[in-house]
N, C-alpha and C positions, 0 to 999 in steps of 0.2 A: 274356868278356861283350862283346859283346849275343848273344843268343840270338836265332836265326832257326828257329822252331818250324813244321814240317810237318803236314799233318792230311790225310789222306784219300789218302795216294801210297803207292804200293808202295815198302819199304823200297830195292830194288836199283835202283829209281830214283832215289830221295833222294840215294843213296852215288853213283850214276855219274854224278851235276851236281853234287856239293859244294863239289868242289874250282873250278869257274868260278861257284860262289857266291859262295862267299868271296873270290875272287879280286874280283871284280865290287863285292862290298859295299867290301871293305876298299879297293880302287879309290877309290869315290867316298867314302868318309866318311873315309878315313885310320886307319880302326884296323888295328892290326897283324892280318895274318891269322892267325896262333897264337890270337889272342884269341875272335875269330869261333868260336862254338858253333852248330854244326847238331844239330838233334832232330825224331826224328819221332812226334811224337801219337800211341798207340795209342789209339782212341776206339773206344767203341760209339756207330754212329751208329742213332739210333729213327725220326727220319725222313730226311728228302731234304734231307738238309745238304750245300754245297758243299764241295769242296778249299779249304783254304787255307793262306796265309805268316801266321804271327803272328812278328810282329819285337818283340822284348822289348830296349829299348836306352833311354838314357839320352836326355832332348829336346835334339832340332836345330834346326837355323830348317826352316820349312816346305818351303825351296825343297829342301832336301840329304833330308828325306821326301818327297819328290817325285818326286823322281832316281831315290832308291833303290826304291820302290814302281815307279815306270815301268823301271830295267833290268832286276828279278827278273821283272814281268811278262813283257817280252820274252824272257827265259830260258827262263822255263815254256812263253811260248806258240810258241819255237821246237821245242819236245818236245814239241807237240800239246796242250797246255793250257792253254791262252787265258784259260779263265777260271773263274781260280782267285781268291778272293776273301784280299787282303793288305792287312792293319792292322797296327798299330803297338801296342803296349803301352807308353805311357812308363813309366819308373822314374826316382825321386826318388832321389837320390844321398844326401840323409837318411835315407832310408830303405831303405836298400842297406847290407846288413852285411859285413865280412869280420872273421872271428877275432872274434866278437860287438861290433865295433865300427863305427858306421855311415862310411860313404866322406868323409859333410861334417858334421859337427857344429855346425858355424855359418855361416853368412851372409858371412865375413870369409874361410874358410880356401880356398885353389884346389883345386880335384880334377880327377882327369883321367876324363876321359869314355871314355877307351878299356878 
């Protein structure tokens, strides 16, 4: 975790920038790159929907979404797509499960974001 979700790219392009995704993400936010998950959307699109990054990760301060929104864009839009529309998905670490038990159970306990 976090998931960096693809929509609208050809898979053998997804797979030949992954690796300077992640490299790129785990760069600026400090999660281990093992951790960094790439997926690619298979969608039906019905009408004239853009490309985009959905970043599914735990909250940061604004500036470290910032960063990260502005290097992937330069990533893509160095491979001819400029403008590809990237958001964020927060997830609450209460309500983040592993092994059906959630990441924070209270207010008091630390958890790690990566």
């Amino acid at each position: 975790m976090p998931f960096l979700r693809f929509k609208g790219f050809q898979s053998d392009f997804v797979t030949s920038i992954s690796s300077d995704i992640i490299e790129e993400f785990s760069r600026i936010t400090g999660v281990v790159q093992q951790k960094v998950k790439i997926e690619l959307l298979l969608v039906e699109q019905l009408n004239n929907s853009p490309q985009s990054l959905e970043i599914m990760m735990f909250p940061r301060d604004q500036d470290m979404h910032d960063r990260i929104a502005l290097a992937m864009n330069n990533l893509l839009a160095a491979h001819g797509f400029g403008e590809v529309h990237i958001f964020f998905i927060l997830l609450s670490p209460h309500l983040y499960y592993k092994e059906g038990q959630p990441l924070k159970s209270n207010l008091e306990e630390p958890i790690s974001l990566t």
